[in-house]
Structure formats: structure tokens, C-alpha cells
GUMI-800614 format. One line per field, with one value per residue: residue in three letters; x, y, z of N, C-alpha, C in turn; residue number from 1. Coordinates in Angstrom, 1 decimal. Layout:
resn: c(ala  ...) $
nu: c(X  ...) $
nv: c(Y  ...) $
nw: c(Z  ...) $
cau: c(X  ...) $
cav: c(Y  ...) $
caw: c(Z  ...) $
cu: c(X  ...) $
cv: c(Y  ...) $
cw: c(Z  ...) $
resi: c(NUM  ...) $
! end
This chain:
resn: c(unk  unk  unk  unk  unk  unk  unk  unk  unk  unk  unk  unk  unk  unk  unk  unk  unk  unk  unk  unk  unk  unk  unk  unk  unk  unk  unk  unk  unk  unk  unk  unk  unk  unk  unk  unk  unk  unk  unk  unk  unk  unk  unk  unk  unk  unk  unk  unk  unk  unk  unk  unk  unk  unk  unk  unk  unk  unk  unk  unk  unk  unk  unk  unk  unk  unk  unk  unk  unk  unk  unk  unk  unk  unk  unk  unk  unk  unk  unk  unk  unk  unk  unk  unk  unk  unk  unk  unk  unk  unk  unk  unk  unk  unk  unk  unk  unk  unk  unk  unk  unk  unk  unk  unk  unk  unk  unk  unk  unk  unk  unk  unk  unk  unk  unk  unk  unk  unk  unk  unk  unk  unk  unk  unk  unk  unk  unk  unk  unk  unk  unk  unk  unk  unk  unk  unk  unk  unk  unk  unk  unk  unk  unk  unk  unk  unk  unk  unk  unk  unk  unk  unk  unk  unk  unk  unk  unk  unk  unk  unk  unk  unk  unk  unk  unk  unk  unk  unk  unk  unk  unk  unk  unk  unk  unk  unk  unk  unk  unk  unk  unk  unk  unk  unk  unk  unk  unk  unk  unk  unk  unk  unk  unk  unk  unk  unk  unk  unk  unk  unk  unk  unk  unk  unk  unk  unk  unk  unk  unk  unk  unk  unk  unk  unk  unk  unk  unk  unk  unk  unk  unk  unk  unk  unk  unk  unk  unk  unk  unk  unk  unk  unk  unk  unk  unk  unk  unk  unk  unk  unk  unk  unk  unk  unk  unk  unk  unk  unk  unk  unk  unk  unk  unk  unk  unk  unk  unk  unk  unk  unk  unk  unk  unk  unk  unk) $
nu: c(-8.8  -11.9  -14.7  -17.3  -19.4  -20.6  -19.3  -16.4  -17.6  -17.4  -15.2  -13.6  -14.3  -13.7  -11.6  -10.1  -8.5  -6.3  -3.8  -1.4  1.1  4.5  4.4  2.1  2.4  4.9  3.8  1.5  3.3  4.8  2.9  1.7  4.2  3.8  1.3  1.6  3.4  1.8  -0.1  1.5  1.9  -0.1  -0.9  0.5  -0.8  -3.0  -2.9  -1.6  -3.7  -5.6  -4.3  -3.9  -6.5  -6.1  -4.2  -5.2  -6.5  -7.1  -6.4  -4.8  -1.9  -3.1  -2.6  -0.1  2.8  4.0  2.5  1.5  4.1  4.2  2.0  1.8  4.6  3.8  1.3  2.5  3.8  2.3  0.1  2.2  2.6  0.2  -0.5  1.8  0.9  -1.1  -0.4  1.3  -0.5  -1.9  0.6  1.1  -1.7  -2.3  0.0  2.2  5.0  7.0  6.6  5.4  8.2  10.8  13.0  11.2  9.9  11.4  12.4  10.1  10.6  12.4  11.8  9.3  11.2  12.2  10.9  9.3  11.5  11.2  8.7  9.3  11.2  9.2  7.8  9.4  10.4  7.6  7.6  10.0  9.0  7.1  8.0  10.0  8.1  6.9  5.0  2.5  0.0  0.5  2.9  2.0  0.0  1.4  3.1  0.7  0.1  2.1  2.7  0.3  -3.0  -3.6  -1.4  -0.7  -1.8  -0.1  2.6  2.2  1.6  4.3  6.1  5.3  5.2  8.1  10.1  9.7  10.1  12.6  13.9  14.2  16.5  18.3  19.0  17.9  15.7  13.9  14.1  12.4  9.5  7.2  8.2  8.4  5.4  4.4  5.5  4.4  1.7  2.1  2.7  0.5  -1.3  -0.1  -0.4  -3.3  -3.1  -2.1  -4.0  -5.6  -4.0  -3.9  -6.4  -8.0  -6.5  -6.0  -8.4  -9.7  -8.5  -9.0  -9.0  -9.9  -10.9  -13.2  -14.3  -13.1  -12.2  -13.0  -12.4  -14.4  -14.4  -17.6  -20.1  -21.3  -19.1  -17.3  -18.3  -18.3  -15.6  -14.6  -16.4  -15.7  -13.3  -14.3  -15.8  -13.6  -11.6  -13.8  -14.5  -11.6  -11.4  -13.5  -12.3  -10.1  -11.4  -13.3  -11.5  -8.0  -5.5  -2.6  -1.0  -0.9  0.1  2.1  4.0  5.3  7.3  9.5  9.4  10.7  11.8  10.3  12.0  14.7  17.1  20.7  22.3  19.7  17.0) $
nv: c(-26.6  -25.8  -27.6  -27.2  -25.4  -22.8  -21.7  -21.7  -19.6  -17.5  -17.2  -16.7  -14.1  -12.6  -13.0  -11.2  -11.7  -13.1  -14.7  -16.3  -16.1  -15.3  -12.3  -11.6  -11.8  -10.2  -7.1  -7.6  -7.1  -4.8  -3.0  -3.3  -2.6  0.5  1.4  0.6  2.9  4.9  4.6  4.8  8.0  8.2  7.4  9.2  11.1  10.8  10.5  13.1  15.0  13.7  14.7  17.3  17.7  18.1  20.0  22.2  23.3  25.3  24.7  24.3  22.2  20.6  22.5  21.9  21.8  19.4  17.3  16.2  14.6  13.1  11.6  10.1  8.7  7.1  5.9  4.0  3.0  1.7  0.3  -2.2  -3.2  -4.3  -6.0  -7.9  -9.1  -10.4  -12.2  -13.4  -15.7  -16.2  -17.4  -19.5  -21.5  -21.8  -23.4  -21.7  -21.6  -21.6  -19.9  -17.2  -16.7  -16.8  -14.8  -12.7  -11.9  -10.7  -9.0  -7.0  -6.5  -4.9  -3.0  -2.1  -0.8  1.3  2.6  3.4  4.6  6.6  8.2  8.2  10.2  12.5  12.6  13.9  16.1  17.3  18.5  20.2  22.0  23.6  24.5  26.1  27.4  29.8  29.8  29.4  28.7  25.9  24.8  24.5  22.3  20.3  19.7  18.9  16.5  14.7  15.2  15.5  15.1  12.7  11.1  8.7  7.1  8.3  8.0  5.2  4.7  6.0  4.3  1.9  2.3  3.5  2.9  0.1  -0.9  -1.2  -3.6  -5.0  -4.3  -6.7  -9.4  -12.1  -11.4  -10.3  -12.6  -14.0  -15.8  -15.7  -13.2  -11.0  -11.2  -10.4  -7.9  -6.3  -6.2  -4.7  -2.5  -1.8  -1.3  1.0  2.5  2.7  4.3  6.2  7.7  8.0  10.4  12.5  13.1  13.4  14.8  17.2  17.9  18.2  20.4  22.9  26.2  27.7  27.5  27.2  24.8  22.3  18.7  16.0  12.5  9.8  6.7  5.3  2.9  2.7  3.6  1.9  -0.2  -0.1  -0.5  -2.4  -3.5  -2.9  -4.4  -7.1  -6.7  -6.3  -8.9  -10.5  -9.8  -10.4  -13.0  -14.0  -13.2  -15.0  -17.6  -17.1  -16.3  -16.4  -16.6  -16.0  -14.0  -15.6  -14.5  -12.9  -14.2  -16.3  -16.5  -16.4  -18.5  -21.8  -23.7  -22.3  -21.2  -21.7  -23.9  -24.3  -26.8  -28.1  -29.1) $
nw: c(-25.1  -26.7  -27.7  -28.0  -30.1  -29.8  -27.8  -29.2  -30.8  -29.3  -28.1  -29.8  -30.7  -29.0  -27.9  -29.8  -32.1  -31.7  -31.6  -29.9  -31.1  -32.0  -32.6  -31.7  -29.2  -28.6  -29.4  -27.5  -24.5  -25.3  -25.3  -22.6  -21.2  -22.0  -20.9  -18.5  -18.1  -18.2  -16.0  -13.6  -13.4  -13.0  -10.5  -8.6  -9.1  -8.0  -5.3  -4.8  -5.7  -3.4  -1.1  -1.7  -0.3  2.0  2.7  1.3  3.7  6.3  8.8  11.7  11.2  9.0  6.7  5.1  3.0  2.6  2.7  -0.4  -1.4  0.8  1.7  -1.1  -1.1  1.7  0.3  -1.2  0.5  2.6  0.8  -0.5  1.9  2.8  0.4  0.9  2.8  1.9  -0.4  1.3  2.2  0.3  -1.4  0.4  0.8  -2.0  -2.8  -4.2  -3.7  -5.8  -8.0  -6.6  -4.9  -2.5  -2.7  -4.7  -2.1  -0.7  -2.0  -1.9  0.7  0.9  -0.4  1.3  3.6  2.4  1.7  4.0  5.5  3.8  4.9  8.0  7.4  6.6  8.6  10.3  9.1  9.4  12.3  12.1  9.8  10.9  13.1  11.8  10.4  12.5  13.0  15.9  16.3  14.2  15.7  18.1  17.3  16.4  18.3  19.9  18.6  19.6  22.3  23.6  24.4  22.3  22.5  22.5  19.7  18.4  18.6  18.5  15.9  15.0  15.8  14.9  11.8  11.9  13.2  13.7  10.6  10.5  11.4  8.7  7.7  8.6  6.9  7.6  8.6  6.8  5.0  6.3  7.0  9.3  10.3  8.5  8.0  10.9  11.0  8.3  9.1  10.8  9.9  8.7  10.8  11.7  9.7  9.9  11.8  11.5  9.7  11.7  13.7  11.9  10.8  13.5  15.5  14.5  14.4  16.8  18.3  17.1  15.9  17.6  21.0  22.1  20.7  21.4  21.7  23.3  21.4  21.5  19.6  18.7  18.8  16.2  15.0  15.0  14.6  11.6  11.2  11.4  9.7  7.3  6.9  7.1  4.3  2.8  2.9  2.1  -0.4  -1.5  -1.1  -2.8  -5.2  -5.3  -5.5  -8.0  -9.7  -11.8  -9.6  -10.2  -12.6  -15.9  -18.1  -17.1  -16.0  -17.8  -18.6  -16.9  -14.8  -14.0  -16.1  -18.2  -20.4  -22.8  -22.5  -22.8  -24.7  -25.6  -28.1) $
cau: c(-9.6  -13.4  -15.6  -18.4  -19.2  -20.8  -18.2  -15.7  -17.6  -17.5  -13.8  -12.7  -14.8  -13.6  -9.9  -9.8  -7.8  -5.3  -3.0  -0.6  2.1  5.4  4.4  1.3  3.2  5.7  2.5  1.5  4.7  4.8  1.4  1.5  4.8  3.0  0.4  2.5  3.8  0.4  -0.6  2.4  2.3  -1.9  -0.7  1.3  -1.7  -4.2  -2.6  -1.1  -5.3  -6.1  -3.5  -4.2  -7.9  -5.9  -3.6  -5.7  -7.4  -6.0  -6.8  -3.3  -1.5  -3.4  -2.0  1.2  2.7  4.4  1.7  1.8  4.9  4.3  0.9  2.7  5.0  2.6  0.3  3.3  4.4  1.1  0.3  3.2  2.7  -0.5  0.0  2.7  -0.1  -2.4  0.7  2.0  -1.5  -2.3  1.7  1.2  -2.6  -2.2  1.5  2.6  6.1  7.8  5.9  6.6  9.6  11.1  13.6  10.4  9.0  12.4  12.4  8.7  10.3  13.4  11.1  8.9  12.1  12.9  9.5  9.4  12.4  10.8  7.5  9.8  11.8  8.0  7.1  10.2  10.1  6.5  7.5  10.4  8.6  6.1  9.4  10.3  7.1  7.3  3.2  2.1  -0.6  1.4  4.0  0.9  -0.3  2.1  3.4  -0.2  0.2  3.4  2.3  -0.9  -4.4  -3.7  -0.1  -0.6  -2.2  1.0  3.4  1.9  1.8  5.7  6.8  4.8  5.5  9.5  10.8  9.8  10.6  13.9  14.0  14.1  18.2  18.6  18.9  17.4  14.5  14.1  13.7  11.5  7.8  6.8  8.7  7.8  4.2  3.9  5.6  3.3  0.5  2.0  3.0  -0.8  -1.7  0.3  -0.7  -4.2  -3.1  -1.7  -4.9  -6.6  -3.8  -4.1  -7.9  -8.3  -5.5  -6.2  -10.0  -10.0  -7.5  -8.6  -8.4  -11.5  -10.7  -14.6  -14.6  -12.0  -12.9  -11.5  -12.8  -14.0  -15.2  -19.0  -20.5  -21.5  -17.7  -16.7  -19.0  -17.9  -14.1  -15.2  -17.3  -14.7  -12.5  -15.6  -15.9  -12.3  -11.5  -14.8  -13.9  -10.3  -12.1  -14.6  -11.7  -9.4  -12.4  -13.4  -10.1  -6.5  -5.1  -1.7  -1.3  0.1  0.7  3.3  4.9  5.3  8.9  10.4  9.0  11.3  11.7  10.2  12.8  15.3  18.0  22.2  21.8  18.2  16.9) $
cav: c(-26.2  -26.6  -28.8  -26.4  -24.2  -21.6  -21.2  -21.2  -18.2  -16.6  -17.1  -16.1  -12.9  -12.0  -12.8  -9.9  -12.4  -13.3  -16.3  -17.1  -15.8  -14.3  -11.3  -10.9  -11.1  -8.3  -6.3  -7.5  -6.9  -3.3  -1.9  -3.6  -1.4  2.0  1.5  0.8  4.0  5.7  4.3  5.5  9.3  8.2  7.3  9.9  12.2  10.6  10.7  13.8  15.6  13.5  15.2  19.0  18.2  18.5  20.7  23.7  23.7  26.4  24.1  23.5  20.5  20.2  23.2  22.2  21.6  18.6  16.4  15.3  13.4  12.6  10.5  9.2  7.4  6.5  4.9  2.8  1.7  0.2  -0.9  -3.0  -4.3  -5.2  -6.8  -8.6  -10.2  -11.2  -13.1  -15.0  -16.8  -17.1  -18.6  -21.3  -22.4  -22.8  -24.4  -21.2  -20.9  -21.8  -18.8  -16.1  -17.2  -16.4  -13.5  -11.9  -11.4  -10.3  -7.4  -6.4  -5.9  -3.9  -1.8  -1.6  -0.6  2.1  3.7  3.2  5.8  7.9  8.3  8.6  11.8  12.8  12.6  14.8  17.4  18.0  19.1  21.3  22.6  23.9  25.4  27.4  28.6  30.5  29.8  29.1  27.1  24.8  24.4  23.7  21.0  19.1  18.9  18.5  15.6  13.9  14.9  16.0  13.6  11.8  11.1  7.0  7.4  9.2  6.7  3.9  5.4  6.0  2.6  1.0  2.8  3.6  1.8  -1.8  -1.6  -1.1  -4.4  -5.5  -4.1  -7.8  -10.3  -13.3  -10.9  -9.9  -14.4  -14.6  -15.6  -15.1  -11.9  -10.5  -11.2  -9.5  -6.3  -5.8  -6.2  -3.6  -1.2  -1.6  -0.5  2.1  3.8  3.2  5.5  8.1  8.5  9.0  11.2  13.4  13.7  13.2  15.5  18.6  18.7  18.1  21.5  24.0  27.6  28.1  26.3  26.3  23.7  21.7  17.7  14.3  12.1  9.0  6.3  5.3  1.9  3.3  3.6  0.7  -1.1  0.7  0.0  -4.3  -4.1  -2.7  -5.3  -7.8  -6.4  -6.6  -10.1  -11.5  -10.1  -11.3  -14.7  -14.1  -13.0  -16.1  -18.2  -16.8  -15.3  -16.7  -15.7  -15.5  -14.0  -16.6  -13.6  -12.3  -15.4  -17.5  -15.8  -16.2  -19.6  -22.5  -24.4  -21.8  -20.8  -23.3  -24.4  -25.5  -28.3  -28.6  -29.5) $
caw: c(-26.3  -26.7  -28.9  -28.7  -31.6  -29.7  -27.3  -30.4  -31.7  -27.8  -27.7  -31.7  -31.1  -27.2  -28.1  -30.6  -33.4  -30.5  -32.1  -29.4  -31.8  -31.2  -32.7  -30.8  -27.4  -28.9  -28.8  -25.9  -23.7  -25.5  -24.8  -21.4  -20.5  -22.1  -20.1  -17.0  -17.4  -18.2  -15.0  -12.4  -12.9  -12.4  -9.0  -8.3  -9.6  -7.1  -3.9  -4.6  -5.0  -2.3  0.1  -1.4  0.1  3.5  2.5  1.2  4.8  6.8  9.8  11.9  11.2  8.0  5.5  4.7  1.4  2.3  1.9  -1.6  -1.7  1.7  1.1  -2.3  -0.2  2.6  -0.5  -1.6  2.1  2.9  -0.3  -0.1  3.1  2.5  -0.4  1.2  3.9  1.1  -0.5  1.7  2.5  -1.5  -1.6  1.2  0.4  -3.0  -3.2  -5.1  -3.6  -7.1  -8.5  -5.4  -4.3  -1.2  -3.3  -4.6  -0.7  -0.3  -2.2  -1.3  2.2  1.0  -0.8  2.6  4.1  1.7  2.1  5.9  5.9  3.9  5.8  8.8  7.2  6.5  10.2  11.2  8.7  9.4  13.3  11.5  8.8  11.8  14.1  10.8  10.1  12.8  13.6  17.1  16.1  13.7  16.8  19.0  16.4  16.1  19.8  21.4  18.6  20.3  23.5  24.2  24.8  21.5  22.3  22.0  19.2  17.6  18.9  18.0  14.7  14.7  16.2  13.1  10.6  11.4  13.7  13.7  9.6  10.2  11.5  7.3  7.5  8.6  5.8  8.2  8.7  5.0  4.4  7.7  6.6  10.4  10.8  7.6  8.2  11.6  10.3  6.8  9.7  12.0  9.0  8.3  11.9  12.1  8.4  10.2  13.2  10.7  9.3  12.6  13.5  11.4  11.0  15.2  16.6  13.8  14.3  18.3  18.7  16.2  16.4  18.6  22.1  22.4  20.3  21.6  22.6  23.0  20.1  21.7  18.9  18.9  18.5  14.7  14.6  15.3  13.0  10.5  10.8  11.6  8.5  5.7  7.1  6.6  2.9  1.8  3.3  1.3  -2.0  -1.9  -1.3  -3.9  -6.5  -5.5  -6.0  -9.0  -11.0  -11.9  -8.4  -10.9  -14.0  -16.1  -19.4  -16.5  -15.5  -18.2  -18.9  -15.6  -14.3  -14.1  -17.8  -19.5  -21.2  -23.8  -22.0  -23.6  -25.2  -25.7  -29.4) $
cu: c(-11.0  -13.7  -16.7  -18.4  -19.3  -20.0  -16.9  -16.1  -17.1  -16.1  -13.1  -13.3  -13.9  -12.3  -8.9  -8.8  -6.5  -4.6  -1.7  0.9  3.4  5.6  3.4  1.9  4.1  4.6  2.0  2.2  4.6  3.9  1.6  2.4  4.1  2.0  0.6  2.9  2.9  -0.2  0.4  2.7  0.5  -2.0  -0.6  0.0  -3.2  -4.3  -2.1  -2.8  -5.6  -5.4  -3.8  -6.0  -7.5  -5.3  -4.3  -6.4  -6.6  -6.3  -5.2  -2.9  -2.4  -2.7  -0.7  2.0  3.5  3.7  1.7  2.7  4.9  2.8  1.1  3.3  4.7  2.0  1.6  3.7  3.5  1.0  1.0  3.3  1.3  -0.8  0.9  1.6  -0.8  -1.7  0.6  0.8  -1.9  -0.9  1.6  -0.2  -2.2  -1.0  2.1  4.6  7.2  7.8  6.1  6.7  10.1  12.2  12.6  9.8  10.0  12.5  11.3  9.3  11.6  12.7  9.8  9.4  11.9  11.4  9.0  10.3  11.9  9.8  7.9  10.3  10.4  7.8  8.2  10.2  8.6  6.7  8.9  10.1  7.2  6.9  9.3  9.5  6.7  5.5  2.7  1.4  -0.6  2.1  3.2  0.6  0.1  3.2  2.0  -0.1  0.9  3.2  1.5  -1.8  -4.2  -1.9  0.1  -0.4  -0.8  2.2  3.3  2.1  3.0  6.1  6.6  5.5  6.8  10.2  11.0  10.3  11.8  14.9  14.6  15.7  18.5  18.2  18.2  15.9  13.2  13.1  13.1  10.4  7.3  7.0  8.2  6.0  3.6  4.6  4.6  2.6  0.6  2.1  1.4  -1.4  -1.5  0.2  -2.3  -4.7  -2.6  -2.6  -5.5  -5.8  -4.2  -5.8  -8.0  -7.8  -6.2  -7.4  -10.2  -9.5  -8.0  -8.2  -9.7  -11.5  -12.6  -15.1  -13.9  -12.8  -12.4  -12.4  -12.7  -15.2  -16.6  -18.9  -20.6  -19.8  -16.9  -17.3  -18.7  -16.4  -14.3  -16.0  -16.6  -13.4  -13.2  -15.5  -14.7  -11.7  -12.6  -14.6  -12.6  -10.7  -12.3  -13.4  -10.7  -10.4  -12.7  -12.7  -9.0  -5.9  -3.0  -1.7  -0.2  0.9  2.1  4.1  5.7  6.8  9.9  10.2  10.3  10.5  10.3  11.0  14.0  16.8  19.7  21.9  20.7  17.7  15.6) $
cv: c(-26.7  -26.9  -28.0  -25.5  -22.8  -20.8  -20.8  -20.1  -17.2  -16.1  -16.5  -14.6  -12.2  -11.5  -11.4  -10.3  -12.9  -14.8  -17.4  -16.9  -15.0  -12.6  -10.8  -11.0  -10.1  -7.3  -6.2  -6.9  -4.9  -2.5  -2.3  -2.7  -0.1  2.2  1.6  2.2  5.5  5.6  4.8  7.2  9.2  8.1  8.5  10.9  12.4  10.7  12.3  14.5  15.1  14.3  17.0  19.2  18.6  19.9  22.1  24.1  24.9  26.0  23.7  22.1  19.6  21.1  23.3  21.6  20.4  16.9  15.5  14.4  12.6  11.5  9.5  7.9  6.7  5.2  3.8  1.7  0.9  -0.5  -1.9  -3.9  -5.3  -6.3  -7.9  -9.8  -10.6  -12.5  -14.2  -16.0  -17.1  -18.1  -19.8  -21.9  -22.6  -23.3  -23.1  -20.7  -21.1  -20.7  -17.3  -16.6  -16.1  -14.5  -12.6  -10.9  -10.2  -8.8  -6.9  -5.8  -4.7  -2.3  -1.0  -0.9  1.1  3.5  4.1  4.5  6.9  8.9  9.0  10.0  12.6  13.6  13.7  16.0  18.2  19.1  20.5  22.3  23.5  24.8  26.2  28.0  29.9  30.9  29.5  27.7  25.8  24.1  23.7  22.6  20.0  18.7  18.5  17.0  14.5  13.7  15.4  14.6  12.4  11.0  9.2  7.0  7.6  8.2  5.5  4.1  5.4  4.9  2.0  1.1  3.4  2.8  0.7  -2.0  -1.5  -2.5  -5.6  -4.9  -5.6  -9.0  -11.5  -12.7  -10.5  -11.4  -14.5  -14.5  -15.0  -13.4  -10.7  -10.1  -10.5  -8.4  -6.0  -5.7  -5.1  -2.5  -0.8  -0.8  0.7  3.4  4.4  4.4  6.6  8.9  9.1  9.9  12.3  14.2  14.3  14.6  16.8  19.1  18.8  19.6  22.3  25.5  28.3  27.2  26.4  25.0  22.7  20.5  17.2  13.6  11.0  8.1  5.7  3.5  1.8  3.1  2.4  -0.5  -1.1  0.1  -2.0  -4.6  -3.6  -3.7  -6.6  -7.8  -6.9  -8.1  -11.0  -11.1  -10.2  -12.8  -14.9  -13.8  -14.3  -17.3  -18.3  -16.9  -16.1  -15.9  -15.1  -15.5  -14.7  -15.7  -12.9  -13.2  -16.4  -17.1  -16.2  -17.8  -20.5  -23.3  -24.0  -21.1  -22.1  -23.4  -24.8  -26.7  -29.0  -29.0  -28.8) $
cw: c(-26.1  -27.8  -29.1  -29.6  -31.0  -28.7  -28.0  -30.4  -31.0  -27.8  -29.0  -31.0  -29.7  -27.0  -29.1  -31.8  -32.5  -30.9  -31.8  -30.2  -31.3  -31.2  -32.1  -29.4  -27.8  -28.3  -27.9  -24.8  -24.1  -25.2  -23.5  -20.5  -21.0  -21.3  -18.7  -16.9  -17.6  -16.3  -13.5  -12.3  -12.4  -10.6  -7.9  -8.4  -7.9  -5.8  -3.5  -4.5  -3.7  -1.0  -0.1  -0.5  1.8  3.4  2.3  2.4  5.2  8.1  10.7  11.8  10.0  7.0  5.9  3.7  1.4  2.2  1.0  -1.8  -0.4  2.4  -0.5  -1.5  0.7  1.5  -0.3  -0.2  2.4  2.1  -0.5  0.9  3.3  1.2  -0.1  2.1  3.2  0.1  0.1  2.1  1.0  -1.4  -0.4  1.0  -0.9  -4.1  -3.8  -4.7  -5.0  -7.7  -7.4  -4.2  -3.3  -1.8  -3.5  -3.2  -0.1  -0.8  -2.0  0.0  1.8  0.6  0.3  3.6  4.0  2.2  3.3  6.1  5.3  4.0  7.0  8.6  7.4  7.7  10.6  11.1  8.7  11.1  12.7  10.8  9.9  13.1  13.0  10.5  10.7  13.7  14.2  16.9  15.3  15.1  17.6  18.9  16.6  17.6  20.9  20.5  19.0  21.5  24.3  24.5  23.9  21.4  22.0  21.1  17.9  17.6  18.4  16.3  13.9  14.5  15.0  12.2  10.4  12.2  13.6  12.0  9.3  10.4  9.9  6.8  7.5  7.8  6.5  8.5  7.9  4.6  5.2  7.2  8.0  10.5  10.0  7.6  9.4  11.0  9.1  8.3  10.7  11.3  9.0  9.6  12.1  10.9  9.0  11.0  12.4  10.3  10.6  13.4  13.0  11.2  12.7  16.0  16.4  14.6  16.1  19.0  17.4  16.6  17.3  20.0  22.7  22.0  20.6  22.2  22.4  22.0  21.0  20.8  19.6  18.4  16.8  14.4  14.2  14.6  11.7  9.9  10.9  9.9  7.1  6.4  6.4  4.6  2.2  2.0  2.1  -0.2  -2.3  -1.8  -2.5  -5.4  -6.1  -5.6  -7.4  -10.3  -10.8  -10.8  -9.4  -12.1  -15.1  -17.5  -18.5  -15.7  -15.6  -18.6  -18.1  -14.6  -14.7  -15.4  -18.4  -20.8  -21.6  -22.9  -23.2  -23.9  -25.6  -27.4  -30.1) $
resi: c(1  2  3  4  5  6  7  8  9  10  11  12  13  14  15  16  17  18  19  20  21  22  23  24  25  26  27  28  29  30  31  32  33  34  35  36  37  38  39  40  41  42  43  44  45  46  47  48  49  50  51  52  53  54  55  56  57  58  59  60  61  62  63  64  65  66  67  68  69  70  71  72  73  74  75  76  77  78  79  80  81  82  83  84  85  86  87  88  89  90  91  92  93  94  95  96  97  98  99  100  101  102  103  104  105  106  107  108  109  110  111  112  113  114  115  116  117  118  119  120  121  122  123  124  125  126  127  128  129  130  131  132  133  134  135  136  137  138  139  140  141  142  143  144  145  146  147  148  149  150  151  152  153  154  155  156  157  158  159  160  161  162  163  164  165  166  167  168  169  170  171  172  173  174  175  176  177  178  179  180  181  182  183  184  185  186  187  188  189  190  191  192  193  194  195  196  197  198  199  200  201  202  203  204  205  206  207  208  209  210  211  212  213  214  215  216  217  218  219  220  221  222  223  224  225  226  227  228  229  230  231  232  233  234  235  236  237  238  239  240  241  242  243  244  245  246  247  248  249  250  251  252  253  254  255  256  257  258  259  260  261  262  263  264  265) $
! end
């Protein structure tokens, strides 16, 4: 608590009448879930526009309607895995394994798992949904992407993003900080090569083989992809610096002896 007055005033006015009561956490807790679920069809809303901007192309290997749920689940997989790599170095610098516990990491990976497969379905039914169409240059698409110029590219892509997280079937794999930590970092690689998939392969092969080229990055490129690394690294600094790296309104429930115990008085 403070002794100053004018911080008094800063904090009565800021807190909105906020009195630590059990009826303002009721409130709390209940607006906090209506909002939670204001905010997950917002998700669902955002990835799904962002994927009709591919989708309405009529560029091969961009117009195809399974996009939307198929960048939905993409968001969640990385999301997830990056989130998982920003973790586990907040839980070992500042002591927090009491707070997320080895169970919590645990389920972050089952749920990296779950999305891993179904990224992977993603990836298969886009070469089927490209046989059934029945449209050359779909078919084209999506085998010069497997095995045309950009065929690394595609692979590396796969391996990341289905294979290696299958690895997370194994319960000793699941509790592995090391193990755990290189996969989030290869899921991340390999959501990286999806994007340049998909942009790279489409635009290199359109429907004009005049225009047809190999895509090789620029110095400008490469600055580019160094310096939003640069960026996001220094304001995760600057907010664990700054900010409650945990929020103690979502923690204080579930923490060891916060809650009354048998016997207690």
C-alpha cells in the first residue's frame, strides 16, 4: 500500500472502486470468461479473412476453399509452439517452475500434437482436393511443389510441421524440456517454410511460363527476416522488464496454498 496521497487518488480513480471483495472477483471471473469467448470466434474470424486473401486468387495452388480452417489450425500450431519457447526461458530465469509446471508444458505439447495432425491432413487433402478437381494446373501446383525447384523447401516444411511432432505420442518426450524445446523451434521453422511455400512455389509457376523464375532471396531479404527477429526478441525483453511476466488475477486459484486446506481454522 502507499503513503502518498496523490498516488492514493491515481489508484482509487484507475481501480474503478475495485475492493478485493468476493463479489468483485465473481465479476471478474464472469466478464473475463464472456470475453474469452468474444475473443475465440475473433480468432477464428481473422485467420479465416486472412486465408480468403489467398483463396479468392485464381492463381494455382492459391484458390482453394480449404484454406480457412486450414490457416485456423496452422495459427494455433505455431502459436503454441512459440509460446512454448518463450516459456520455458521465462520458467527457468525467473524460478517460475511452481507456477508453469512441468503438467502445464505438457499439455501445450499434446495440444501441439493435436494440431500437428491436423495441418498434416491439411497438407494431404490439398494434393487430393487438386486430383479431384480435375485441373491441370492445380495438379501442376502442387507436384512442382513436392517435386519441382522448390522441393526442399516443401519437405522441410512437412518434416517440421508433421513428422518430428509426432514425436509428443511419447510421454518422456511430452516431460522433456530439451526435447520439447527443439520441436516448438522446428514447428516454428517449418510454419516459416509454409509461408514461403505457398507464396514462393504459386508465384514462380503461374499460368504464363513467361513469367516463370526461381526466387532467390536478396540481401534486403534477408535483413528483413534478421530484423523482425531483432524486433520481437527486444519487446519480449522490454515487456518482461517492464510487465508482470505472470498474471497473478489468473493464478491466484490454482497456486500451491491458495486454497483452505482439512483442518485449517
Amino acid at each position: 500500500r502507499t503513503s502518498n496521497k496523490i498516488k492514493k487518488i491515481i489508484y482509487s480513480v484507475t481501480s474503478l472502486g475495485w475492493r478485493h471483495s468476493n463479489r468483485h472477483w465473481q465479476n471478474y471471473e464472469l466478464t473475463y470468461l464472456i470475453l474469452a469467448g468474444f475473443a475465440t470466434p475473433l480468432v477464428l474470424s481473422v485467420h479465416t479473412i486472412v486465408s480468403f486473401d489467398f483463396a479468392v486468387a485464381i492463381l494455382p495452388g492459391w484458390h482453394t476453399t480449404i484454406f480457412p480452417p486450414y490457416f485456423v489450425a496452422g495459427a494455433v500450431f505455431s502459436g503454441f509452439a512459440m509460446v512454448q519457447n518463450v516459456l520455458i526461458f521465462i520458467r527457468k530465469i525467473f524460478n517460475y517452475e511452481h507456477i508453469i509446471t512441468m503438467d502445464t508444458l505438457e499439455r501445450m505439447n499434446k495440444i501441439i500434437l493435436l494440431t500437428g495432425m491436423i495441418v498434416g491432413y491439411a497438407y494431404s487433402m490439398e494434393f487430393f482436393i487438386a486430383w479431384y478437381s480435375g485441373v491441370q494446373p492445380e495438379v501442376f501446383a502442387f507436384m512442382n511443389r513436392a517435386f519441382g525447384d522448390y522441393f526442399w523447401a516443401y519437405w522441410i516444411m512437412f518434416s517440421c510441421n508433421v513428422f518430428i511432432p509426432q514425436l509428443f505420442w511419447f510421454k518422456k518426450v511430452r516431460r522433456s524440456i530439451p526435447f520439447m524445446f527443439v520441436i516448438a523451434v522446428l514447428v516454428n521453422v517449418g510454419m516459416w517454410f509454409e509461408r514461403f511455400v505457398i507464396t514462393v512455389t504459386s508465384l514462380s509457376r503461374d499460368y504464363l511460363p513467361s513469367s516463370w523464375a526461381y526466387f532467390k532471396p536478396t540481401l534486403t531479404d534477408a535483413s528483413l527476416l534478421i530484423g523482425s527477429f531483432g524486433l520481437f526478441f527486444t519487446l519480449v525483453l522490454l515487456f518482461t522488464k517492464s510487465l508482470p511476466v505472470i498474471s497473478i488475477a489468473e493464478v491466484k486459484a490454482v497456486v500451491d496454498g491458495s486454497q483452505p486446506k482439512h483442518g485449517d481454522h
